[in-house]
SEPATOR-551553 format. One record per residue: residue number from 1; x negated, y negated, z of N, C-alpha, C in turn. Coordinates in steps of 0.1 Angstrom, whole numbers. Example, Ala and Ser with C-alpha at 12.3 -4.5 7.8 and 13.67 -1.06 7.14 Angstrom:
BEGIN
1 -132 57 78 -123 45 78 -132 33 78
2 -128 22 71 -137 11 71 -129 0 79
***
This chain:
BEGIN
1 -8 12 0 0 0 0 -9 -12 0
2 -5 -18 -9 -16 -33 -9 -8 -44 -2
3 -17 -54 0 -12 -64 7 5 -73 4
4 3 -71 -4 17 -82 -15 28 -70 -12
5 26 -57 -12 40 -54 -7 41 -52 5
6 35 -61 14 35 -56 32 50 -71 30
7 57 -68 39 69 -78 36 70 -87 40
8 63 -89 58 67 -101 60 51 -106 66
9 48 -117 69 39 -122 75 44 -136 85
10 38 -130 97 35 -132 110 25 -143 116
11 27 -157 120 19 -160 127 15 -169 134
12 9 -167 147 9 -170 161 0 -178 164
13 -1 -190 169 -12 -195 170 -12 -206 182
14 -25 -207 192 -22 -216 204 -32 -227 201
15 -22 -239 203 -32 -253 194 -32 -263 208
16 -43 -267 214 -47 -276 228 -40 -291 218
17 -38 -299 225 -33 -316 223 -39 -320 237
18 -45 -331 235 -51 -338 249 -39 -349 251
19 -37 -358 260 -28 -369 260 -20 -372 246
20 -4 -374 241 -5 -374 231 12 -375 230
21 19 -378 217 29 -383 217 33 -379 203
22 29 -363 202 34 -360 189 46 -360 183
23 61 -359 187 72 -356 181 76 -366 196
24 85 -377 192 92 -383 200 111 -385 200
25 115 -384 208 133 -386 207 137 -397 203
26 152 -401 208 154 -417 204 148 -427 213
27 145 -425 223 142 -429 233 127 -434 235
28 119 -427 221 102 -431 225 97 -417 234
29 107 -406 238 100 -399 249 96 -385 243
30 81 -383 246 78 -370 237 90 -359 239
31 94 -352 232 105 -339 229 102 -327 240
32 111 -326 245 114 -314 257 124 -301 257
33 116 -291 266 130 -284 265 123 -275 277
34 136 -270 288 136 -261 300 131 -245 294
35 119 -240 297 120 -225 297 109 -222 306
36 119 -208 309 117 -202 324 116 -215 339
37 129 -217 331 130 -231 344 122 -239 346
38 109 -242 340 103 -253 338 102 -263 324
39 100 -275 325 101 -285 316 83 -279 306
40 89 -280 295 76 -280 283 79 -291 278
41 66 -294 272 67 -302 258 72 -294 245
42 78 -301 239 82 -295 225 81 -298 214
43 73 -294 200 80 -303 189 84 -296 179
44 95 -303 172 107 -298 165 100 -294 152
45 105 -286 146 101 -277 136 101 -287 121
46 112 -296 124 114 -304 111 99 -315 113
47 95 -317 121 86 -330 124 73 -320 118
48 71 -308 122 60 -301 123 54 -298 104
49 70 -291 98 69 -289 84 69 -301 79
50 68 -312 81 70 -324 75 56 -324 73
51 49 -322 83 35 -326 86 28 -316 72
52 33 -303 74 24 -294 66 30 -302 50
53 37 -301 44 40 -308 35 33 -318 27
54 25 -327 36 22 -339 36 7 -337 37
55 2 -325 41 -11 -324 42 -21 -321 29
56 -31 -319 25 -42 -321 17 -43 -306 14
57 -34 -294 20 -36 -277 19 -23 -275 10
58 -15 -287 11 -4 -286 4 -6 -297 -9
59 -9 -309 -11 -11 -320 -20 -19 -314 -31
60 -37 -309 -24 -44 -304 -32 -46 -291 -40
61 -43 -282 -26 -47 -267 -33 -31 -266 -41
62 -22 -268 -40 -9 -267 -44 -1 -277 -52
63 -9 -282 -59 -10 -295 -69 2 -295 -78
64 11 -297 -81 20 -299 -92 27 -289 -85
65 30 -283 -72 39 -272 -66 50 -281 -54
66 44 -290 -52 46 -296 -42 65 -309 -46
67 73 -302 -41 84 -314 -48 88 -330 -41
68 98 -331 -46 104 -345 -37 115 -343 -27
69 113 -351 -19 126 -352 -7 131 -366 -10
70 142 -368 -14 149 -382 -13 161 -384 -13
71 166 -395 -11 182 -398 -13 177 -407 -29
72 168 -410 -38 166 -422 -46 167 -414 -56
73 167 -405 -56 169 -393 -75 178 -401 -80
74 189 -411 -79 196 -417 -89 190 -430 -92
75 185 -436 -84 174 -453 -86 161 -447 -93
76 154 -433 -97 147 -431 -102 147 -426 -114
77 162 -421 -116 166 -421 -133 170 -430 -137
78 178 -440 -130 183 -450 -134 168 -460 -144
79 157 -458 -134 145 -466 -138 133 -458 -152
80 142 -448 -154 135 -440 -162 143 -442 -173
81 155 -446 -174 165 -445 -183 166 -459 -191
82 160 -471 -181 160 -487 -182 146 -486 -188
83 136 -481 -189 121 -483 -192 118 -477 -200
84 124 -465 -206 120 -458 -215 109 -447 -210
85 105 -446 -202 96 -438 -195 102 -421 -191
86 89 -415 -188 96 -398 -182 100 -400 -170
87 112 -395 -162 112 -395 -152 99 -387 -144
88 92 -380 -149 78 -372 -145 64 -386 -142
89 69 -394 -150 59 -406 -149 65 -421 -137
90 75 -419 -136 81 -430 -127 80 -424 -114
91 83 -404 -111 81 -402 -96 67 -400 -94
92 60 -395 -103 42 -403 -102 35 -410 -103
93 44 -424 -102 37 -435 -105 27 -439 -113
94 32 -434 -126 23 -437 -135 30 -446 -146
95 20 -456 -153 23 -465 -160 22 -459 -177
96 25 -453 -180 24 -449 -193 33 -456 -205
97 29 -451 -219 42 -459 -229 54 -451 -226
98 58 -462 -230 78 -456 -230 78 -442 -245
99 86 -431 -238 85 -425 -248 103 -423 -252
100 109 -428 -246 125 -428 -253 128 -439 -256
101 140 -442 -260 141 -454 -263 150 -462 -249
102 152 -474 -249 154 -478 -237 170 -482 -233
103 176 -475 -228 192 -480 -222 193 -490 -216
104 206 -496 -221 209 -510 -211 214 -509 -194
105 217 -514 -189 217 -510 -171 231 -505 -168
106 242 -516 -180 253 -509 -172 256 -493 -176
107 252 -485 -186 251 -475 -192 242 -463 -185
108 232 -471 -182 226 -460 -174 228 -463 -156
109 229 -470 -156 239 -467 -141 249 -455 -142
110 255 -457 -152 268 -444 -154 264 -430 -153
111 250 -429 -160 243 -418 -164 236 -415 -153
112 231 -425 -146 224 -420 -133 231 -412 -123
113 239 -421 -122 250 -418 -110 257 -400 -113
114 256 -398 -126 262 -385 -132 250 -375 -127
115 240 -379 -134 227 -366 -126 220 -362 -112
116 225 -381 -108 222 -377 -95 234 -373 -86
117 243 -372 -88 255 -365 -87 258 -348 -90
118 249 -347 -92 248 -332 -100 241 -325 -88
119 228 -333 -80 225 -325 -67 229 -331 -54
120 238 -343 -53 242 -345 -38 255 -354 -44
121 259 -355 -35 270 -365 -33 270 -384 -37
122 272 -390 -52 266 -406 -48 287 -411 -46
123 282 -417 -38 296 -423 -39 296 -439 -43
124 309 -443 -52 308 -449 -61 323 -455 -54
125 325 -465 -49 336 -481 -42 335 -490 -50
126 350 -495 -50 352 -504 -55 341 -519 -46
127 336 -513 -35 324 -523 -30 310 -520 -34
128 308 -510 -40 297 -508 -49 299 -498 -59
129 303 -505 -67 303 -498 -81 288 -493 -85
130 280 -498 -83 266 -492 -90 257 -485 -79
131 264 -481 -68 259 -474 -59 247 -461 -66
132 238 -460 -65 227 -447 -71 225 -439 -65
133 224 -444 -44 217 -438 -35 228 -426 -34
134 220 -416 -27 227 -397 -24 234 -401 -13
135 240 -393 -8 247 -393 5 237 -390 15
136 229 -376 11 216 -372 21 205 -366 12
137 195 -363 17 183 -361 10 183 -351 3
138 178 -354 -12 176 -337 -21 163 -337 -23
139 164 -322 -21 150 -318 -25 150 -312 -40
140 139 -322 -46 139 -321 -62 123 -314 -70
141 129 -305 -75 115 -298 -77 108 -302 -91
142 99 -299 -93 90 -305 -109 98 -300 -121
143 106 -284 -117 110 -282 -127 126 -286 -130
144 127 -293 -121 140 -297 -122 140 -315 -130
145 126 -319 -128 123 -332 -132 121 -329 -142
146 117 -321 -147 116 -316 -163 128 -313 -169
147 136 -306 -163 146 -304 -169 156 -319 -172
148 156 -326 -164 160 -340 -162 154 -348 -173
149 141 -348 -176 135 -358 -189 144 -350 -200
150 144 -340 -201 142 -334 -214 162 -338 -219
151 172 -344 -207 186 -338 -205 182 -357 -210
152 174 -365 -205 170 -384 -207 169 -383 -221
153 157 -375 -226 156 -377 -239 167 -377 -247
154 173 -367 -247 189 -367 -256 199 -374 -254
155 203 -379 -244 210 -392 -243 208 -405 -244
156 195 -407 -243 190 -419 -247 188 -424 -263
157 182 -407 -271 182 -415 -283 201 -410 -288
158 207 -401 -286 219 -402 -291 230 -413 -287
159 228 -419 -275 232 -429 -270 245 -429 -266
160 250 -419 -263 263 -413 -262 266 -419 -245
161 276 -418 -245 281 -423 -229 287 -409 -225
162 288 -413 -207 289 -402 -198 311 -395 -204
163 314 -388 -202 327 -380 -205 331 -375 -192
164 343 -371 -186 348 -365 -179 340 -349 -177
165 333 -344 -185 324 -331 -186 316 -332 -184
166 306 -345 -182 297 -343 -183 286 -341 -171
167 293 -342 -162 286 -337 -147 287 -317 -151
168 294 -314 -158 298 -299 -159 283 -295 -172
169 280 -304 -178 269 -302 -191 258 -309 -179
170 254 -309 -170 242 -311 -165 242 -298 -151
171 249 -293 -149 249 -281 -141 233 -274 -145
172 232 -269 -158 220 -268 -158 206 -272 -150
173 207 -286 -148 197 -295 -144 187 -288 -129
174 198 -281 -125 196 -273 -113 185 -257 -113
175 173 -256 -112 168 -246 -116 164 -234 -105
176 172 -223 -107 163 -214 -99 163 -206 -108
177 148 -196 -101 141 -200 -88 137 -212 -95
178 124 -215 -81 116 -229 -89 104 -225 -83
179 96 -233 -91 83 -230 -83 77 -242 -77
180 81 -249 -74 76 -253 -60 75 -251 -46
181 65 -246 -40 64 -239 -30 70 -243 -19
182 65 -254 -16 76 -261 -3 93 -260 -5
183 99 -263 -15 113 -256 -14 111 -239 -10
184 104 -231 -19 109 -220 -17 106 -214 -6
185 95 -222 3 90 -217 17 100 -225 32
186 102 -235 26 114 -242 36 129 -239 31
187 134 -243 20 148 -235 15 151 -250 11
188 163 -248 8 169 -264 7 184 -259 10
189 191 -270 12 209 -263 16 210 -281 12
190 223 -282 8 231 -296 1 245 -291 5
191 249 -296 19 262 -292 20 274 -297 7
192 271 -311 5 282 -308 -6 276 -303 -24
193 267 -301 -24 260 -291 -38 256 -274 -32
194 263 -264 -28 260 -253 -26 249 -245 -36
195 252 -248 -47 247 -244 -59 232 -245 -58
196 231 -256 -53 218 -262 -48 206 -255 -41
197 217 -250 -32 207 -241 -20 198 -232 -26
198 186 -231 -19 174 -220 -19 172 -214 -1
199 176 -200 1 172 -197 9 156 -198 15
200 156 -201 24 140 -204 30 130 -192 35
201 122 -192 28 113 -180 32 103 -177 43
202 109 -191 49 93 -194 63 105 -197 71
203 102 -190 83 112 -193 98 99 -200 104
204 101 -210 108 93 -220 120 99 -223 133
205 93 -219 143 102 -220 156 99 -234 160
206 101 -239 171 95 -252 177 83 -248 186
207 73 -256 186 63 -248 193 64 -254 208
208 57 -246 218 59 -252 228 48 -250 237
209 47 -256 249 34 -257 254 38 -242 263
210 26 -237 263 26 -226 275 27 -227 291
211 32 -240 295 24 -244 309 37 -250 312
212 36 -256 324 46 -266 331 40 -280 325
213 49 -291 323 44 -303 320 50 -321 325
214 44 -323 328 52 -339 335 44 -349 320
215 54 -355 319 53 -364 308 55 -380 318
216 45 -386 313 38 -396 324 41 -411 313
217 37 -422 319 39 -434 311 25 -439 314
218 28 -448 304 13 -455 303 14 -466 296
219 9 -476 311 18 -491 311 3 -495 303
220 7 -504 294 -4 -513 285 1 -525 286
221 -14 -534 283 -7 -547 282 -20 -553 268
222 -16 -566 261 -23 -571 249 -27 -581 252
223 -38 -589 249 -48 -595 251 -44 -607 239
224 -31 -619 244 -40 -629 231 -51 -634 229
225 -57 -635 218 -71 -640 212 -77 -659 220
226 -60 -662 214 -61 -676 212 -58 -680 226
227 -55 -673 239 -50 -677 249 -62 -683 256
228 -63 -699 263 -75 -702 266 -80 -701 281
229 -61 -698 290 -62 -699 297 -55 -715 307
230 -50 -721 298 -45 -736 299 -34 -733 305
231 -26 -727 298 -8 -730 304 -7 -715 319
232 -15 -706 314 -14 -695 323 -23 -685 317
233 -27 -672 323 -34 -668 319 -30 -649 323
234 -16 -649 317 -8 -635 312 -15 -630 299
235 -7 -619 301 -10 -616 286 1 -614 276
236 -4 -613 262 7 -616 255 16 -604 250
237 13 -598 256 25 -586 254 20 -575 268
238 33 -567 274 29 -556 280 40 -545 275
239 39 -533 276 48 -525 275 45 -509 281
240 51 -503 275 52 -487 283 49 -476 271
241 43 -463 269 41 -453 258 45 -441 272
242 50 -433 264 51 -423 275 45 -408 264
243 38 -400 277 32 -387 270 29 -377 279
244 24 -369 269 23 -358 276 4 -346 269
245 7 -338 278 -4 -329 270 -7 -314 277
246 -9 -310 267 -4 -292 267 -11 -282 253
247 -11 -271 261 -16 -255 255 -3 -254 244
248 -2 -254 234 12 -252 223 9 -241 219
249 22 -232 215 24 -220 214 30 -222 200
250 27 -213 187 34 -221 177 37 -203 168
251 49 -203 162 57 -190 157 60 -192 145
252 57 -185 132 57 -189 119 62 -173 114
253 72 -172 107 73 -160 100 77 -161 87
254 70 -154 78 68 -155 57 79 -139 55
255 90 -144 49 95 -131 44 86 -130 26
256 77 -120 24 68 -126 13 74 -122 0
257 86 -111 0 97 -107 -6 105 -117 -8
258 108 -123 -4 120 -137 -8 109 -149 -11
259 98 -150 -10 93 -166 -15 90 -159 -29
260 85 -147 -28 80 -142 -40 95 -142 -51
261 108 -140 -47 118 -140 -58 122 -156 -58
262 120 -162 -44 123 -180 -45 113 -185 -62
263 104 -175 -59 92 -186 -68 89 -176 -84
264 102 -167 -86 105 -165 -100 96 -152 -101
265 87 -145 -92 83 -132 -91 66 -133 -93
266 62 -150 -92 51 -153 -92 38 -151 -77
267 38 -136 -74 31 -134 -65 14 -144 -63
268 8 -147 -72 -2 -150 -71 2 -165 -61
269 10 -173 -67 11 -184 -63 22 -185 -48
270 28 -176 -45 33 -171 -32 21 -169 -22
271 12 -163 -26 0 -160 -17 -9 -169 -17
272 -7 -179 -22 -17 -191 -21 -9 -200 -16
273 5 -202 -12 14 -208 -7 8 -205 12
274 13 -190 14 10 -182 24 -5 -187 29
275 -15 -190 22 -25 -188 26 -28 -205 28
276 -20 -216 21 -21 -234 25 -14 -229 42
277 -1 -221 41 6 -226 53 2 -220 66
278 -7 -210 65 -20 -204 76 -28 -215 78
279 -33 -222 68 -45 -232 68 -35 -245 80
280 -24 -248 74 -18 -260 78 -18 -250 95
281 -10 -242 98 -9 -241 115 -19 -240 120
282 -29 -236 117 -46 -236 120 -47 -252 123
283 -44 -262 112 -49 -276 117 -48 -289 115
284 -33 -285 111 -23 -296 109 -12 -296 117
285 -15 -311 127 2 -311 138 5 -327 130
286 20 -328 138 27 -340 137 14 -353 133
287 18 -365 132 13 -381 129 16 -385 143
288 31 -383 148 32 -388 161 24 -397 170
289 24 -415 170 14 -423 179 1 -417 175
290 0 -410 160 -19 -408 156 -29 -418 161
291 -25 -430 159 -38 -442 158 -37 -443 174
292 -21 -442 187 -28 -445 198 -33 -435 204
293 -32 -422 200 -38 -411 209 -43 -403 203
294 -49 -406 187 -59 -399 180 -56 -383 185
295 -45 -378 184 -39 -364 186 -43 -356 173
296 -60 -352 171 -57 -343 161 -63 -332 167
297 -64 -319 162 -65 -308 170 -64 -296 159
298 -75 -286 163 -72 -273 156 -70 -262 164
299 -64 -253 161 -57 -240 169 -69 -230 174
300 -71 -230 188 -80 -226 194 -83 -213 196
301 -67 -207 191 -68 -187 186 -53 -190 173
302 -54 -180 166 -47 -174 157 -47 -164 153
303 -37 -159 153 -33 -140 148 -25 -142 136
304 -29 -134 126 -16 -133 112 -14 -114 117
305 -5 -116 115 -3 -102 107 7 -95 103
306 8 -84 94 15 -83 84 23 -69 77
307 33 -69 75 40 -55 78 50 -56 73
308 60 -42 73 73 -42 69 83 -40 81
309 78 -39 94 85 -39 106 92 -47 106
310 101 -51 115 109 -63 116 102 -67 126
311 101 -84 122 93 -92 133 102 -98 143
312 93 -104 153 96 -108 167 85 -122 170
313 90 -129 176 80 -139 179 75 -135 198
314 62 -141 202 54 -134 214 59 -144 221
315 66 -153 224 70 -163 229 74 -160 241
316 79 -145 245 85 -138 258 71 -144 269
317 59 -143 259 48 -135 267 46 -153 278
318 51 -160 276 49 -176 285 64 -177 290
319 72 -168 289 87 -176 299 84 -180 311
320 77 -170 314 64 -171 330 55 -185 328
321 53 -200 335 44 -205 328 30 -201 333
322 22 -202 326 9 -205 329 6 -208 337
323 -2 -211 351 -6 -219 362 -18 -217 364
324 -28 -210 355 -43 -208 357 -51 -225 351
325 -60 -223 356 -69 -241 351 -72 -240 334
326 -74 -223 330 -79 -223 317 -67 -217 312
327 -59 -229 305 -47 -222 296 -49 -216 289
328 -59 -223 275 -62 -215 262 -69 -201 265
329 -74 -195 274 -79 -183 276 -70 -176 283
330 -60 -182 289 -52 -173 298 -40 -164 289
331 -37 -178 280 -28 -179 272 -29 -168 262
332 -43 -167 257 -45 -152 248 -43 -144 254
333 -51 -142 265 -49 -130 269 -31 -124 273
334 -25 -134 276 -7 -133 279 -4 -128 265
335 -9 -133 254 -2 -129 241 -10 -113 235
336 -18 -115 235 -25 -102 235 -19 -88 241
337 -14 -94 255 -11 -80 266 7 -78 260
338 16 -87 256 29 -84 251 27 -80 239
339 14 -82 233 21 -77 219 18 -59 221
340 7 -57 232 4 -43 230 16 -39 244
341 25 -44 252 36 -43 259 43 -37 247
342 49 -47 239 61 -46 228 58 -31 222
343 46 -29 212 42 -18 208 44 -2 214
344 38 -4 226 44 7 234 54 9 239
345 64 4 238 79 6 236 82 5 224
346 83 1 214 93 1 202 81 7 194
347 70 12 193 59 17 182 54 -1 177
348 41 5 162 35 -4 158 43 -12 152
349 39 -24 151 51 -38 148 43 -42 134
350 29 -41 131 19 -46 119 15 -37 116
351 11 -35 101 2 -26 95 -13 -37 94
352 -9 -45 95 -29 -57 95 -27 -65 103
353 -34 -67 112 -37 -78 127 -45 -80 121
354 -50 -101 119 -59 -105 121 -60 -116 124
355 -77 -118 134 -71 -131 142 -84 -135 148
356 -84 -152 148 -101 -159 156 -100 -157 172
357 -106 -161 174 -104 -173 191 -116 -180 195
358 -115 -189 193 -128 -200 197 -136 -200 205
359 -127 -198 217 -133 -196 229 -140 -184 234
360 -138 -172 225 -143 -162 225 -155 -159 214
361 -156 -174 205 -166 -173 191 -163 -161 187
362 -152 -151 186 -149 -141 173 -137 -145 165
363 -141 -140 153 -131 -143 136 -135 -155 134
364 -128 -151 122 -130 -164 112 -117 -169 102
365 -114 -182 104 -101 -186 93 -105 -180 80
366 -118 -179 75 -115 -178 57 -119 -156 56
367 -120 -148 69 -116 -138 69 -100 -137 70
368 -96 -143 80 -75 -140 77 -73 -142 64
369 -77 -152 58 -68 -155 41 -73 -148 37
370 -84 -140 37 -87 -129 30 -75 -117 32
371 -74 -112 35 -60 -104 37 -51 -107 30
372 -47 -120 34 -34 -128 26 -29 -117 13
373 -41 -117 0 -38 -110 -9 -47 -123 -20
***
C-alpha cells in the first residue's frame, strides 16, 4: 500500500506563544473556552486557516492554486466589463491591454449583477439599483475566473443584454471540482447558492493551550514627542491590551480521498497541498497584535500520521491540565502516553507515525513530508 492510498492524514502539534494576543473577541480579549474546568486560551479555527491561506507555503509553493474570498466578485466584473480587460488581470492587479471590447456602465452593471448573482445572493432596491456587493463572501476559484473571462468575452463582443435566462446560461460558471487547493481543503458552503458548496477536506479543531491560564492586562501609556512639559506633563495617550500565554495543542485532520476528488483526481497536487498545510501548523499562527507582541512561533513537537482507521483527535490526553513548570515536555509525553492508551484498547489507529520534538533534538520537518507521498 503506498502512501496516497492511506486515507486520512492526522496531525498533532504543540506550538509555545510567549505573551501574546493572537485571536481576540469583540471585546479586544484573547478567545477562551472552560476545559476540564479550567479556563484555556483559544484560537478559532477560522482565524488560524486564514493565517495558513495567507502564508508564503500557500502564495508560493501553491502559486495559481490559491483562490479568492470576497463579497466584490460583482465590482470586479463589473471593472473587467468597463475596461476591456480579463477578469484574471483586474483580480491580479495587472495592467495589461484591453483584450475585449469595452461595455458601457449601465449594461454592465446588469451583467455584473447577473454573474455575480450566479454564486451569492446581490440584492438589487429600489435604493440601490446598482448594488454589485454579495450578500456574504464567495469563494472564487482560478477556474472559475476563467470560466467567467471566457462567459466576458462573448457578451462583450456580441453585445447582447442580460434576459430573464440568463442567470440559468451562466450556471455553468460554477466549476467542480476545482483546483484550487484552499477551497478543496477548507470547503466552501453559500447558504443561498447550494450548488456552490465544496465539501472540506481538512477538519481543523481550535487549538488550545494545555495548561490553566489567566489572561492579564497590560496598562500602557504614549509619550507625546512635542509635549515640553509647559501645560502638564501626562501623557498623551494611555490604554489597556489584554493577554495571555500558553503550550497550544493544535488538531488537523486531511480526508486525502475527498481533497483528492475535491481537486479532479489530481493526487500530485493534493500531496503538495498536504505537505504546505504540515508546513503551515509547523509555523504559521494567527497576525493577532503581531507588531505588539511579536507572537511568532514554531511548533516545538509534531506527529503526522497516516491511515485508513478512523481518526480521533489526542485532545483527551490535557482535559487534565498540565501543572508541571515544563509544559512542552510534559505535554509530549501526555500525548504520546494516550495515543499508546487509545491503541491498546481499540488496536492500531496509523499505518505511518511521524514526528520531531525539539526539545528532545529528534526528527526532522522535511523527513515528515517525505512520507506525505
Amino acid at each position: 500500500m503506498t502512501n496516497n492510498k492511506l486515507r486520512f492524514v492526522q496531525i498533532h502539534a504543540l506550538v509555545p506563544y510567549a505573551p501574546s494576543n493572537l485571536n481576540r473577541d469583540d471585546m479586544g480579549r484573547p478567545k477562551t473556552a472552560v476545559m476540564g474546568g479550567k479556563e484555556r486560551l483559544r484560537i478559532s479555527s477560522q482565524s488560524i486557516k486564514r493565517a495558513w491561506r495567507e502564508s508564503e507555503f500557500f502564495t508560493d509553493a501553491l502559486s495559481g492554486h490559491v483562490g479568492y474570498r470576497t463579497k466584490l466578485l460583482g465590482e470586479y466584473v463589473f471593472k473587467a466589463l468597463t475596461s476591456g480587460c480579463t477578469l484574471s488581470d483586474i483580480f491580479a492587479g495587472k495592467n495589461n491591454a484591453p483584450v475585449n471590447p469595452k461595455m458601457d456602465d449601465a449594461l454592465a452593471i446588469k451583467w455584473a449583477q447577473v454573474i455575480a448573482g450566479v454564486f451569492a445572493s446581490v440584492k438589487v432596491t429600489k435604493e440601490e439599483p446598482n448594488n454589485l456587493k454579495a450578500d456574504q463572501l464567495v469563494h472564487v476559484s482560478h477556474d472559475e475566473i476563467r470560466a467567467i473571462d471566457k462567459y466576458i468575452a462573448d457578451i462583450s463582443k456580441s453585445g447582447k443584454k442580460p434576459e430573464k435566462d440568463s442567470a440559468d446560461s451562466c450556471k455553468d460558471l460554477i466549476c467542480r471540482p476545482v483546483s484550487d487547493v484552499d477551497i478543496a481543503l477548507f470547503g466552501r458552503m453559500i447558504a443561498d447558492t447550494p450548488r456552490c458548496s465544496v465539501e472540506a477536506a481538512a477538519q481543523v479543531a481550535h487549538p488550545i493551550t494545555i495548561h490553566p491560564v489567566v489572561v492579564e492586562d497590560d496598562y500602557f501609556t504614549a509619550v507625546d514627542d512635542l509635549n515640553k512639559h509647559e501645560d502638564n506633563a501626562g501623557a498623551g495617550h494611555l490604554g489597556t491590551i489584554e493577554y495571555g500565554a500558553g503550550v497550544f495543542y493544535t488538531y488537523v485532520c486531511i480526508n486525502r480521498e475527498l481533497l483528492i476528488e475535491n481537486l479532479g483526481g489530481d493526487e500530485k497536487l493534493a500531496n503538495n497541498a498536504i505537505k504546505a498545510l504540515v508546513e503551515c501548523v509547523a509555523m504559521i499562527g494567527p497576525k493577532g497584535k503581531q507588531t505588539t507582541f511579536g507572537s511568532r512561533a514554531y511548533a516545538s513537537y509534531l506527529m503526522v500520521e497516516q491511515g485508513n482507521q478512523q481518526p480521533r483527535s489526542l485532545a483527551v490526553a490535557f482535559i487534565a491540565p498540565m501543572h508541571k513548570e515544563d509544559y512542552v515536555r510534559e505535554g509530549i509525553e501526555k500525548l504520546r502516553d494516550e495515543k499508546k492508551r487509545i491503541e491498546d484498547v481499540y488496536g492500531k489507529c496509523s499505518d505511518i507515525v511521524s514526528e520531531f520534538s525539539v526539545p528532545e533534538g529528534t526528527g526532522k520537518l522535511d523527513d515528515i513530508l517525505k512520507t506525505i507521498g
